[in-house]
N, C-alpha and C positions, 0 to 999 in steps of 0.2 A: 748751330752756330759754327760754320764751318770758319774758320780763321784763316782762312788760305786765300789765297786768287790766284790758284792754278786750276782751271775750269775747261774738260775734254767738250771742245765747240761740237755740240750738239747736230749741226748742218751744213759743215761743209768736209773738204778731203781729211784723211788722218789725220791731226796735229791740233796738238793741246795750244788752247790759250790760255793768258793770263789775262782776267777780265775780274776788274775789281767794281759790284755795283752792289755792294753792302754798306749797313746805317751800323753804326754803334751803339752797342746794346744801354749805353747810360743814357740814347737819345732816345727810347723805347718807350711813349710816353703810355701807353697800354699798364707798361711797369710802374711809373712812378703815379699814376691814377689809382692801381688798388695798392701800391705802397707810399705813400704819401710823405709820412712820419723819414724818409730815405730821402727826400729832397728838403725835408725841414731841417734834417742833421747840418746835410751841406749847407743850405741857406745860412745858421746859425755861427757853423766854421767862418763862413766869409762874411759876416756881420762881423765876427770878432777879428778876425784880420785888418778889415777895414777901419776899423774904427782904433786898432793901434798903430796901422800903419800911413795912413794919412793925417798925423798930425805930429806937430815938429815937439811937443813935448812926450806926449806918449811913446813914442816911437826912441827917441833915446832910453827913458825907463826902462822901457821889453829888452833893449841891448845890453842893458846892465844886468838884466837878471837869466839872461837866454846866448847861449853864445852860437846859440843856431839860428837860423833868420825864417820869417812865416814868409814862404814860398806865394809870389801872386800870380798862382794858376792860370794862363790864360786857357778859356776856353777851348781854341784851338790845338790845345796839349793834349794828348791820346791820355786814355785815364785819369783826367783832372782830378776828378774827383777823391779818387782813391790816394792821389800824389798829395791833393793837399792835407786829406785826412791822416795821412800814413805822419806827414811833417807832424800834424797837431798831438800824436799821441809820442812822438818824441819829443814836444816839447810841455807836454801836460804839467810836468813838476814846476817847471819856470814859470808856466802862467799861471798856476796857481800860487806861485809864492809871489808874482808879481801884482794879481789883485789884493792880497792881502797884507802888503807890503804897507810903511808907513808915508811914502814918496803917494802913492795909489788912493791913499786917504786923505793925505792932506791937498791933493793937488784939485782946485778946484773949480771944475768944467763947469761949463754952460750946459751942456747935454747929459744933466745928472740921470738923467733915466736911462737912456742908454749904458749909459759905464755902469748903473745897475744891473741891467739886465747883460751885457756883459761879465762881469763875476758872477751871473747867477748862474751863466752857464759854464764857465770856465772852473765854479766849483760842486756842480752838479754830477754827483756820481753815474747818478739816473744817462746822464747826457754822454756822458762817457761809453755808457755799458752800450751804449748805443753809435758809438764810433767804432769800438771793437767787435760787436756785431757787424756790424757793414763790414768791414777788414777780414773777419774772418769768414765771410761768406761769399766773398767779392774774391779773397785770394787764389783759391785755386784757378777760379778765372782766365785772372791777371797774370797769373805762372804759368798756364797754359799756354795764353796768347805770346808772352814771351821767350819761351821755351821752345814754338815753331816759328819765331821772327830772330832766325839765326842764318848764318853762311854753310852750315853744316846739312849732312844730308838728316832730314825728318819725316820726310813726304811716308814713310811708312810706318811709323808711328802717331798717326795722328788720330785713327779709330783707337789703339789703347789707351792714350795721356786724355783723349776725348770720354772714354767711359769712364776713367780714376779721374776727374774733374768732377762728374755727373757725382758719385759714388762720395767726396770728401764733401761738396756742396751739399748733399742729402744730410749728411754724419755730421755736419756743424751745426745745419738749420735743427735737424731734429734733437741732437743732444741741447741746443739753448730752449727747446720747446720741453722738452721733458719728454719726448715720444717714442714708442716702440719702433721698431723698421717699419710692421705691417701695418701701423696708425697713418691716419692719415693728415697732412699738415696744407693749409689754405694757399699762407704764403709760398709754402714748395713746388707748389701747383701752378702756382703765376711763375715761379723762376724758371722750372722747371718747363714750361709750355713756351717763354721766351728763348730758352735755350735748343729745345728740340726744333722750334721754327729757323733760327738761324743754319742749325745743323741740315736739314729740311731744306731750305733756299739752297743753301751754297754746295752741298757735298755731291760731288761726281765720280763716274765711272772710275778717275784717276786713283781718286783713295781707295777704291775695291781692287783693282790690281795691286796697288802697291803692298799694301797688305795682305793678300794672298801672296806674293813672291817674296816674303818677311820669312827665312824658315824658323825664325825664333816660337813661329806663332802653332806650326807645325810640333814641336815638341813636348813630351811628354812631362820636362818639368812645369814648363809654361801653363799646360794647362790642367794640370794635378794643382796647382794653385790656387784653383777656385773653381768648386764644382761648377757652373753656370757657364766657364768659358768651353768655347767647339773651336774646331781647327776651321781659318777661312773657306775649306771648302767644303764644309757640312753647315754655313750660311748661306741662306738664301738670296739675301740680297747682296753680301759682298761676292758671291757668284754670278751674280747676273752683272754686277756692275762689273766684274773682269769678263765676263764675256761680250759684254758689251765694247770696251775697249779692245780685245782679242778681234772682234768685226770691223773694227777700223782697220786698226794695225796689220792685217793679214786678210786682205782683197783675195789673194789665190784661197781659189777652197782647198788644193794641197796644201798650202802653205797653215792654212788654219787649221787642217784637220791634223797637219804635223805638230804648231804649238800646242793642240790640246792633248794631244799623246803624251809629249813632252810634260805638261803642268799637273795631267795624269801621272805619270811615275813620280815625278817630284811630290806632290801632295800625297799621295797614298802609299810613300814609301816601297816602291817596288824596282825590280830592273836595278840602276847603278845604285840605285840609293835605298837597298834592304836592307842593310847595317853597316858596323863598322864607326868608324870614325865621324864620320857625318852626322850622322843622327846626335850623338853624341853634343857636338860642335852647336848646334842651331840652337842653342841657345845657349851659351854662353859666349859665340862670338860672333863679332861684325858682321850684320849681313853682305853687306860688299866683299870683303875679304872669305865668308862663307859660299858665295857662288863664283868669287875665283879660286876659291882653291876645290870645292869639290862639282861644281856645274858644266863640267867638260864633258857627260855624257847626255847634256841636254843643252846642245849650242845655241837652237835658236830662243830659249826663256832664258839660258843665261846671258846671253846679248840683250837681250829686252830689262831683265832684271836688273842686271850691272847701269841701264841708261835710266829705271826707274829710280830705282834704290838711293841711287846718287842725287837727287832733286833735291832740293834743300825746300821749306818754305815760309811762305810772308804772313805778316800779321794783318796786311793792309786790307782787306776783307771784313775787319771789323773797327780797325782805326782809321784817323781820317792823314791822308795821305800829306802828309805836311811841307815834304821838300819841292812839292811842286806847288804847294800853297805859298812858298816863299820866293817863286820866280817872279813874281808880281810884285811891281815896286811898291816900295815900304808906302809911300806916300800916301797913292792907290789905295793899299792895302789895310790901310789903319783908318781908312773910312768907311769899310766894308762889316757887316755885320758877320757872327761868324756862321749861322744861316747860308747868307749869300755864298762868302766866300767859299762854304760847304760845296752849295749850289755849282758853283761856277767849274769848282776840282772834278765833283762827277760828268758834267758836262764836256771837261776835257780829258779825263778819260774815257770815256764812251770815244771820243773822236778818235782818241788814239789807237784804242778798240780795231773798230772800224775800217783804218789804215794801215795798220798791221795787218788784218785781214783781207784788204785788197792784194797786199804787196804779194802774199804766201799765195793766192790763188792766182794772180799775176806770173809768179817764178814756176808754179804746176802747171800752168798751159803754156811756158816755152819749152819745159823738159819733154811733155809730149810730143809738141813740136820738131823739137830735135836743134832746136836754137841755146 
């Protein structure tokens, strides 16, 4: 589940695109087939919203006893689901003092089976312990996703915040299961194999570089922290994935065979960087501020570094891109199912895709040129 759509184009000259052709993991219907009881919660939530929020008496009631309002989630909201659940467990005390209320008993609907079944869930502990499951398994997540859907640079942090995600999702599911580490858990298996597949689709060469040029990752506190972590250049695949970038970005074989000297001294501590202050530094400060202040005897990684490091990234790789869902007038728009509209957003990205990609191998054959 890679969260990003900064994706190293596979087939043409050097340069990273931003190509966003990922589903959202809540629309993963694979997930809510062998977890089922996870769309009943929700279903349940918006039974009970519905049912106080479209009607001119109940709906005053809920305001007298709630001074917070039931959110109506439109589908097309990134994380609905979790946004509306997150509302209903801060308003749990309200709704349950409002079905038990004397206004809730005396007030006499035509749809007495519902308003039952209604309180039966809203005083259902059972239903609950089953909201705050979802919340708490769903969170890291969601804090993930949010956490690289910032202006700031993250692009190299995103294999770490990516395995303590993995790591708190395990540790929640299996502490509600009652389970040792090395037990093994059904449902972990289904999150866990949706999870590894997204990571799997979307993750490229770009995050193996950036992580190798992290010298946080190089340091001996870093990874005295947990027997199981290696420094990026004693993995296999985030080595391949920065040499694979390293053969774009350096066409000359001097020039390649110079950055790999260069990621050589820097990774294995040798040459400017056998001690002193530096070592010291990598992890406790700024990567960016870390290779300008001690990368000067390895100019051509710390120019490539300093332009990595700096990357900031997007969540749009697993959410659905919605500011351009809204260039479509309202009219339009409110006719559209949110399927379609889904439909229509990937379709225009892909185009833009596409055109982007003309224009960049368009400006490469005039440079040649000489135009």
């Amino acid at each position: 589940m890679d969260l990003l759509d900064s994706l190293c184009c596979p087939h043409s000259k050097p340069c990273f695109k931003n190509i966003c052709a990922a589903r959202n993991l809540e629309n993963n219907q694979e997930t809510y087939d062998e977890c089922p009881w996870i769309t009943e919660v929700h279903d349940d939530a918006v039974q009970v919203k519905n049912f106080i929020m479209t009607h001119s008496m109940r709906l005053p009631m809920f305001n007298k006893f709630c001074s917070l309002k039931l959110l109506a989630i439109s589908e097309t909201r990134f994380a609905s689901v979790v946004v509306m659940l997150r509302r209903f467990k801060l308003l749990r005390r309200s709704l349950e003092t409002l079905v038990v209320s004397e206004e809730w008993a005396t007030y006499r609907e035509d749809d007495q089976a519902k308003a039952r079944y209604v309180k039966e869930k809203v005083t259902s502990d059972e239903w609950w312990d089953k909201v705050d499951y979802i919340l708490a398994f769903i969170g890291p997540m969601y804090d993930m996703i949010r956490h690289c859907d910032t202006d700031k640079p993250t692009l190299h942090f995103v294999y770490e915040i990516w395995d303590t995600m993995i790591e708190k999702v395990k540790l929640v599911i299996y502490s509600h299961e009652g389970l040792q580490h090395d037990e093994s858990s059904s449902f972990y298996e289904v999150v866990y194999k949706n999870l590894v597949a997204r990571w799997a689709k979307s993750n490229t060469p770009l995050h193996c570089l950036a992580q190798s040029l992290n010298p946080r990752f190089y340091s001996d506190a870093w990874l005295h922290e947990d027997p199981t972590r290696v420094a990026p250049h004693r993995d296999t695949k985030i080595s391949e994935g920065k040499n694979k970038c390293f053969r774009k970005l350096f066409l000359d074989r001097e020039d390649f065979q110079r950055a790999m000297e260069e990621y050589g001294m820097f990774s294995y501590k040798s040459g400017a960087y056998t001690g002193g202050e530096n070592l010291y530094c990598r992890n406790n400060m700024d990567p960016l501020m870390w290779w300008a202040s001690f990368g000067a005897a390895t100019p051509m990684l710390q120019e490539l570094a300093l332009r990595v490091i700096g990357q900031p990234t997007s969540s749009s790789c697993c959410e659905r891109n919605w500011s351009i869902y809204n260039f479509i007038h309202s009219l339009r728009r409110n006719r559209l199912t949110p399927q379609r509209a889904e439909e229509n957003w990937f379709v225009f990205t892909t185009i833009s895709a596409f055109y982007q990609e003309k224009q960049t191998n368009t400006k490469m054959r005039k440079q040649k040129c000489g135009m």
